[in-house]
N, C-alpha and C positions, 0 to 999 in steps of 0.2 A: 318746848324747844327739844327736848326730850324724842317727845314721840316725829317732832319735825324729821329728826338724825334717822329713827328708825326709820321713818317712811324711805329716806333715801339709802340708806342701806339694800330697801325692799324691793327701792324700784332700780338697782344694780345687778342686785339679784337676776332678779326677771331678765334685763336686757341680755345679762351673760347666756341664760339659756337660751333665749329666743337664738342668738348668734348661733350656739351650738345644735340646734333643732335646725337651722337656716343651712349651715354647712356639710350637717350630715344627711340632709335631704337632696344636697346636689351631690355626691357620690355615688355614680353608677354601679351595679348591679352584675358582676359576673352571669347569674345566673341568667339574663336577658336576652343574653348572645343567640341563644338558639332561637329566638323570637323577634329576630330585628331583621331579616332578609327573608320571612318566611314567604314570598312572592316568589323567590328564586329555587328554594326548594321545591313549591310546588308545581311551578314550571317542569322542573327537573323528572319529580312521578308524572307530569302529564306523557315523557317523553319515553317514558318507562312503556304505555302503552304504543308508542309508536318503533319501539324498539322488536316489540314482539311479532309485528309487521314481518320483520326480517325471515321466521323461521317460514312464513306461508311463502315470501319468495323464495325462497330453497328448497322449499319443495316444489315450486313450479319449475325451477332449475333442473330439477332434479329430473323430473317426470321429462322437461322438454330434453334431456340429456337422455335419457332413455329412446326417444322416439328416432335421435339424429342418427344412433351407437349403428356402427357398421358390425363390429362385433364385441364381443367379450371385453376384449384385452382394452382396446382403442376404450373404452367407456367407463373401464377400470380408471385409466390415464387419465382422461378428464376427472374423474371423483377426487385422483388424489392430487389434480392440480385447483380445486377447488374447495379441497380439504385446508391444502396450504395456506390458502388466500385468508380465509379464515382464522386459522393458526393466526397467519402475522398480524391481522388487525387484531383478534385477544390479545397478542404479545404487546403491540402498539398500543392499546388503551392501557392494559394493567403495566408498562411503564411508565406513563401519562399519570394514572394516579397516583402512583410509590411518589412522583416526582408534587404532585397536587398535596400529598400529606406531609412530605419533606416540609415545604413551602409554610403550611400551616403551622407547623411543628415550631418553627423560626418566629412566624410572629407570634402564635403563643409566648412564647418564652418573653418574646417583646412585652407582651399584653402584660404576661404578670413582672416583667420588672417594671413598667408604667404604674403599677398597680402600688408595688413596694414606693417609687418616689410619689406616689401620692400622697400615699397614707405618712411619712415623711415629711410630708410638705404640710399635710391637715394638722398633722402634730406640734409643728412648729408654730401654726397659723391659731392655732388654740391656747402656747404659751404665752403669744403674743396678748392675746385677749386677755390670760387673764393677770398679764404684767399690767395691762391699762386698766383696766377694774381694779386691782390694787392698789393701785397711784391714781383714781381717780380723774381718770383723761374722759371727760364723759362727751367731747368732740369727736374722738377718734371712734367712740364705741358707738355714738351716734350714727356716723360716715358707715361703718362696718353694717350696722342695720339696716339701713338704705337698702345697701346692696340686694339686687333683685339677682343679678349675674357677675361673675367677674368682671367679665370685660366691660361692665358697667363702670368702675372703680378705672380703667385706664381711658377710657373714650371724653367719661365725662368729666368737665376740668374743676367741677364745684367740689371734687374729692378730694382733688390734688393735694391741695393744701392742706388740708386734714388728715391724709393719710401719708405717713413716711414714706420716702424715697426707699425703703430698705421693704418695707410691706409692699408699696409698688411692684416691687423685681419679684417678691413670693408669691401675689397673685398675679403676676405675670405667666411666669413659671407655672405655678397652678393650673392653668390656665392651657397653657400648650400641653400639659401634660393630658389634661382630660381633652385636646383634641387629639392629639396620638391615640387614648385608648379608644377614640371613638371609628379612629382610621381603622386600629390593627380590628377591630370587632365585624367593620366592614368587611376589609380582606378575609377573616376567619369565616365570616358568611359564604362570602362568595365563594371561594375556596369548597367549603362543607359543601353546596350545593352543585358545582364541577366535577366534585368527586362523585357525586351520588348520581349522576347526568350520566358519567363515564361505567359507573359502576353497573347502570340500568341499559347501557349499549352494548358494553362486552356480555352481559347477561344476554341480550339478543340475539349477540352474533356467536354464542357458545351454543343457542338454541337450536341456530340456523347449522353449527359445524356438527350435533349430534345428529339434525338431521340426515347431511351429508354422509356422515360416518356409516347410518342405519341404511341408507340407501345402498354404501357400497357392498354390506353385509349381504341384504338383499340381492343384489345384480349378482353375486356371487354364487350366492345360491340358487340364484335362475340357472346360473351357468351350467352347475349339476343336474339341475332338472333337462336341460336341452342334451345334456351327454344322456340321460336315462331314455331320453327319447330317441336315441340315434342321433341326435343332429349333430353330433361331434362324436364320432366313432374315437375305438383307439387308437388306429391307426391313425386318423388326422391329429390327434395328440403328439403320438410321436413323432407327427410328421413336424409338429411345431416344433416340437424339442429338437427333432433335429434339425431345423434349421437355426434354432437358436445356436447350437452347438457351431453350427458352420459359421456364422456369424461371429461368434467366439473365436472360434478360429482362424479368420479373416484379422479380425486384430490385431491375434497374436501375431500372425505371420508377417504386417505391416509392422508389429513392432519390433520384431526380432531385426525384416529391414535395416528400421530406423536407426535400432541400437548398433547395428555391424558397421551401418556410416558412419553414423557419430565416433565409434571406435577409432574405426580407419582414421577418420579425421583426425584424432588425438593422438594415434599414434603418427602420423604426418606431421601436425605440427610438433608433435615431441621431439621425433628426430630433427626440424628444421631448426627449431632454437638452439641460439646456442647455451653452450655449460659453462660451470666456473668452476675453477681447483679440479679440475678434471670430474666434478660429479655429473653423474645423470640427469637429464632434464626431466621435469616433471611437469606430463599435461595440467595447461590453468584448470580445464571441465575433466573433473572426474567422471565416469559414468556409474549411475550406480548396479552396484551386481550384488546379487545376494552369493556368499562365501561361503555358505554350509554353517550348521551350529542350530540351535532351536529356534522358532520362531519368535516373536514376541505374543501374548494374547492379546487377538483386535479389538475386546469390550474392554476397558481396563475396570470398569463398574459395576460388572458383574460376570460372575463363571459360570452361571447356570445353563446347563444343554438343555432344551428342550426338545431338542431333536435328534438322534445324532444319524452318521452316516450311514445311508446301506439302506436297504428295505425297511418300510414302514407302511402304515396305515395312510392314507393321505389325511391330513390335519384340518384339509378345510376343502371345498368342491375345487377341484379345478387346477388342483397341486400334485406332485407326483408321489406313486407310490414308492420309487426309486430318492431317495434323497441323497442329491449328489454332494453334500456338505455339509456342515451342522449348524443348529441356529443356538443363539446364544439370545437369550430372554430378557431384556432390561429396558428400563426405561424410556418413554418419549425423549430424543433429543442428547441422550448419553454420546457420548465422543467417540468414534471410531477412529484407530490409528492402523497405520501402516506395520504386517506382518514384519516384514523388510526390510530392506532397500531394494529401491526398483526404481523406475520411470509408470508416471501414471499413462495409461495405455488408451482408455476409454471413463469416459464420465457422460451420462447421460441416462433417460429412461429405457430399459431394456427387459419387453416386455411383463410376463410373469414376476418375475426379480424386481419390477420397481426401476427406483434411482439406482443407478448403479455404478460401481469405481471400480477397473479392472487394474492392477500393479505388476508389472512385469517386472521379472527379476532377473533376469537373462536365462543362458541356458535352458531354455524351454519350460522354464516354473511361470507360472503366475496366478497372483491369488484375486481373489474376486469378493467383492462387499456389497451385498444386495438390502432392497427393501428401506432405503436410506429416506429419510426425513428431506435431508439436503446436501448440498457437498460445501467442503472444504479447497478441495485443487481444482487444478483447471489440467487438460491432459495436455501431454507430452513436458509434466511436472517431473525433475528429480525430487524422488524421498527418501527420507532417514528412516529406519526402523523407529518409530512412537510417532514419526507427525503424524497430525489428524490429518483426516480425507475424508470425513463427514460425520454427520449425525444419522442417530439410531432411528428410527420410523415404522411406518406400516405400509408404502407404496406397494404399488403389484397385486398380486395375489398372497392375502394376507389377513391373519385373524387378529394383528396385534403387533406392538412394538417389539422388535428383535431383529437382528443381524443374522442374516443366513450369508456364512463365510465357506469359501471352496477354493479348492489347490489344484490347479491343472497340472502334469509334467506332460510334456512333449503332445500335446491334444487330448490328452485325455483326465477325465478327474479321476483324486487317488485321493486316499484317507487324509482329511488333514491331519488326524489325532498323530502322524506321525512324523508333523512338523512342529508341532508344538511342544 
C-alpha cells in the first residue's frame, strides 16, 4: 500500500516535468531572428553586385560626356548636373534607411515587450500546474500533457471540459502572444534585409558620384593642359571674363531698372492712399535697400578664407590669378545667407562660378554667391539680411566645397573685407 502511494507520488513527479520540458521547448529563441529570412538577406548581397554595375555606367557617362563637350565650361555644367543627381539619390536612400531603422527600432521594442508578457503568461501557466499537482487533479494534468500545441487545447472540444474556462483565456492569450512575436520577428527580418538592399545601392551610387567627381577633377585639368598648349591663350581668358563681367553687368543694370519702377510704383501708390489722423501713408511693398552699416557674414558655419581678394596663385587650372572676391571654406551643403537686404537679381548657372545668386542692394552695390550646391530663392526675391539663398558646393570651376563671395559697387569689384 505503501510503495502503491510512492509509486503515485512518482508518477506526479515525472508528469509535472514532462509539462515543464513541453512548455519550455515551445518558447522561441531571440537569438533565431537573424536566421529566419535569410533568403531575403541574401537576395539583398546578390544585389550588392548589381549595385556596382552603376560605377561602370558613369564612367561610360562620363567618357560619352566628354566626346559631346563643346568646351571646357559647358562639360564642367554637365559634371556638376550629374554630380547632383547622384547627391540626391544617396540623400534619398540614406533617408529611406534612418526611416527603415526607425521602423525596426518600434517593433523591437514590440518584440521584447511580447517577450516580457510571455514569460508572465509561462509563469502563471506553471503556477497553475503546480496548484493541480498539489490538489491532485490528475485530469487536468493529463489534458495539459496531451497538448502537442496550444491551439490544440482551444480547437479541440475533448479539452474543454477538462481544462478551466480561466486556463482556456491564458492559453489563449499565450497563444496570440507567440503569434505577435512571430509577426514582429518577420517584420524585423524584412526590415534588416531593406536596409542592407538600400545600404548596398547608396554604396553604388556613391561609387558611381566619386567617379563623377574624379572625372571633373580630370576635365579640369585637361583644361590647363589645352591653355599650355595655346588652345586657350590669355587673352581668350579675358576675353571670357570679360564677358562674364558684361553679363554681370547687364543684370545689374536690369535690375537697378527694376528696382526704380518698383520704387516709383510705391511711391505712386503712397501718395494715392489715403491717411488717417493726418499721418503719412506707408507703401504696403517695402523695397529692400541696403542702408549702410556692416554686412552680415554669408557662411554663418564657418570664417575660414581660403582665399582672399586681390592677386594669387590660381588654386586650380582654369581659375583666375586675379581673385575678384574671397572664398570661405566649409562644408558640403552649409547654408548661405543674404549679406543684406536686397532683391535677388539672378539665380542660375554662371559659367566658372557654378550656381550662382546675384543680390542687389540698390545703389549700385551687389553682392554675389558662387559655386553653390543649390539655391534657396528664386529671382526677383525680396531679402532680409540672414535669409538663406542657398547652399555651400563645388559647381564651376572648382577644387572643393566653398563659397566664393564678391561685392560689386557701380560695375565694378571692390574689397569685400570692407563690408563686412
Amino acid at each position: 500500500m505503501r510503495f502503491s502511494k510512492n509509486r503515485n507520488e512518482i508518477k506526479k513527479i515525472i508528469c509535472a516535468s514532462m509539462i515543464f520540458v513541453l512548455i519550455a521547448a515551445s518558447i522561441p529563441s531571440w537569438k533565431t531572428v537573424g536566421n529566419v529570412h535569410a533568403d531575403e538577406l541574401s537576395e539583398a548581397e546578390e544585389k550588392k553586385a548589381e549595385a556596382t554595375e552603376k560605377k561602370k555606367e558613369a564612367q561610360m557617362k562620363l567618357t560619352s560626356l566628354k566626346n559631346e563637350k563643346d568646351d571646357v565650361l559647358n562639360l564642367i555644367e554637365k559634371l556638376d548636373t550629374e554630380i547632383a543627381d547622384y547627391e540626391d539619390k544617396i540623400r534619398t536612400l540614406d533617408n529611406k534607411g534612418h526611416e527603415l531603422r526607425a521602423e525596426a527600432a518600434v517593433i523591437e521594442n514590440a518584440l521584447d515587450a511580447a517577450y516580457v508578457l510571455e514569460n508572465r503568461q509561462y509563469e502563471e501557466m506553471k503556477d497553475r500546474i503546480q496548484f493541480a499537482y498539489e490538489n491532485g487533479d490528475a485530469d487536468y494534468i493529463q489534458a495539459l500533457l496531451s497538448i502537442k500545441e496550444y491551439s490544440s487545447v482551444i480547437n479541440q472540444s475533448e479539452y474543454v471540459d477538462k481544462v478551466s474556462l480561466y486556463d482556456q483565456k491564458q492559453l489563449k492569450e499565450l497563444l496570440k502572444i507567440e503569434q505577435n512575436i512571430s509577426e514582429y520577428k518577420h517584420s524585423v527580418s524584412l526590415n534588416l534585409a531593406e536596409v542592407q538592399e538600400l545600404k548596398n545601392e547608396a554604396q553604388g551610387e556613391q561609387e558611381a558620384l566619386s567617379v563623377m567627381q574624379e572625372g571633373k577633377k580630370a576635365t579640369i585639368k585637361e583644361y590647363n593642359l589645352q591653355i599650355s598648349d595655346t588652345e586657350y591663350s590669355i587673352e581668350q581668358l579675358e576675353a571670357i571674363e570679360a564677358e562674364q563681367d558684361a553679363q554681370i553687368a547687364a543684370i545689374e543694370a536690369a535690375a537697378a531698372a527694376a528696382r526704380a519702377a518698383a520704387e516709383a510704383a510705391a511711391r505712386a501708390a503712397a501718395e494715392q492712399a489715403p491717411t488717417a489722423s493726418g499721418t503719412d501713408a506707408t507703401p504696403a511693398n517695402q523695397i529692400a535697400t541696403y542702408t549702410g552699416g556692416a554686412f552680415l557674414w554669408p557662411c554663418p558655419s564657418s570664417y575660414i578664407i581660403t582665399s582672399g581678394y586681390g592677386g594669387r596663385e590660381a588654386p586650380t587650372e582654369g581659375a583666375t590669378t586675379f581673385h575678384n572676391g574671397i572664398d570661405i571654406g566649409c562644408d558640403y551643403g552649409s547654408t548661405i545667407i543674404a549679406a543684406a537686404d536686397g532683391i535677388v537679381s539672378y539665380v542660375g548657372y554662371f559659367g566658372g562660378g557654378g550656381n550662382t545668386v546675384i543680390v542687389d542692394h540698390g545703389n549700385g552695390l551687389s553682392t554675389l554667391y558662387m559655386h553653390l550646391s543649390s539655391f534657396a530663392v528664386d529671382q526677383g526675391a525680396n531679402v532680409a539680411a540672414g535669409d538663406t539663398v542657398g547652399y555651400a558646393g563645388s559647381t564651376g570651376i572648382s577644387t572643393g566645397p566653398h563659397l566664393h563671395f564678391a561685392v560689386r559697387v557701380d560695375g565694378s569689384y571692390v574689397d569685400p573685407g570692407g563690408y563686412l
